[in-house]
C-alpha positions, 0 to 999 in steps of 0.5 A: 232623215231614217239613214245613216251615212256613211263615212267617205272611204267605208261602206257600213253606216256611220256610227254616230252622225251629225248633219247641218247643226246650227247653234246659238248663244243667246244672239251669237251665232256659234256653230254654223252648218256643222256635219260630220259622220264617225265610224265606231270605235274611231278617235276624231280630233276635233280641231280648230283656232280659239274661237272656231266652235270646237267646244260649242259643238262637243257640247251641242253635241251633248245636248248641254242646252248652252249653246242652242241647237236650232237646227239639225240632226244628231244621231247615235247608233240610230238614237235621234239625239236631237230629240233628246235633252242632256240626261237622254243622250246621257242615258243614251251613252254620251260622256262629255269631258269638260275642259274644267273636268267637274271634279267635285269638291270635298269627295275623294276620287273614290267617291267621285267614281261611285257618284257616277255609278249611283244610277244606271247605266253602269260602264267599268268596274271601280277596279278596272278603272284603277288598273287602266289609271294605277295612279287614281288607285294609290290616291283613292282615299284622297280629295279629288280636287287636290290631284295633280292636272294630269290626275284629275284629267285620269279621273274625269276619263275614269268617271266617264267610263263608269258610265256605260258609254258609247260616245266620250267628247274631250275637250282639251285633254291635254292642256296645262299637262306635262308630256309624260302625263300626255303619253298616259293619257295617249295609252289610255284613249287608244286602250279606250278605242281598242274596246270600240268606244268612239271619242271626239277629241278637241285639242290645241296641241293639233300634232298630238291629236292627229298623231292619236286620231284616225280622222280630223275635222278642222273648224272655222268660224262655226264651219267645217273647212276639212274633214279627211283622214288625220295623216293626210292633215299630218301630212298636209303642213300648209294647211294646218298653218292656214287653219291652225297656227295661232 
């Protein structure tokens, strides 16, 4: 496939795409068929009950190698991720956020941030990501791991940005955070989108994902069920209950 698709309801191609990718863990079959196109600078939440192949997608999506992609294609403005192993679609300008967000042991925040600039291609300035996160600055002598959730979720954000990124993949953002904290990290993703970076958000608070997102895809045992605008979604209460109530 040379063309990129289109979203539904836009005309300019789409920005990142993925088409019919298939996935395993060893003999488990995770991710079922799954396509979906984004336009840049969209925010897509990424939804789906325990279990559905949300955060097996992100990852395929970022070539972790775990699960496998036996089949497919990924494609980003018109790289072939596909082709390309997990530091490429690094290079290429994906940025994945883990759930356990990585922090790494025994260096301070600042620290963390200049690791991720100690190879191009570069993103932010470590400056520019304390003016988005004040909170990383006050605390940038002080061991990464030892910030609060919310702090380290600040900085695992601030990490990917000192990448060049073109794609940033969330998984689970919000988990464990109290609201406050959820409403900076609101301001910081549609800061974030206002600059044309595309993100990918999985999340299980489904209500604060579509209220942030322009567009929701919900999965289900591995396949798309709905892929629509999120205020449709919003709107649609029986079937976030039928695809999304625990």
């Amino acid at each position: 496939m040379s063309d990129i698709r289109a979203p539904e309801g836009r005309s300019e191609p789409a920005y990142f795409s993925c088409w019919d990718i298939h996935a395993y863990y060893g003999e488990s079959y995770i991710v079922q068929g799954v396509s979906m196109n984004i336009h840049e600078g969209e925010i897509l939440a990424l939804l789906g009950r325990n279990g559905a192949g949300k955060t097996s997608t992100l990852r395929a999506i970022a070539r972790a190698g775990d699960p496998e992609v036996t089949h497919g294609e990924i494609w980003l403005d018109h790289k072939p991720l596909h082709e390309m192993s997990a530091h490429g679609a690094a290079q290429s300008g994906v940025a994945l956020v883990p759930e356990d967000r990585r922090i790494i042991p025994g260096l301070t925040v600042e620290e963390n941030l200049q690791l991720a600039q100690i190879a191009p291609p570069h993103g932010w300035s470590i400056q520019r990501i304390y003016e988005l996160f004040p909170r990383l600055g006050e605390r940038r002598k002080q061991e990464g791991v030892t910030l609060s959730g919310g702090e380290q979720q600040m900085l695992a954000i601030g990490r990917a940005l000192a990448r060049d990124i073109k794609l940033l993949l969330l998984d689970e953002p919000y988990e464990g955070l109290a609201p406050v904290i959820v409403h900076e990290i609101e301001r910081t993703l549609r800061e974030i989108r206002s600059l044309g970076i595309t993100t990918v958000i999985v999340e299980q608070n489904a209500v604060a994902a579509l209220k942030l997102a322009d567009r929701a895809v919900i999965l289900d045992t591995g396949k798309v069920v709905y892929d629509d605008t999120a205020q449709h979604l919003l709107d649609n209460k029986a079937m976030r209950e039928e695809y999304l109530a625990i």
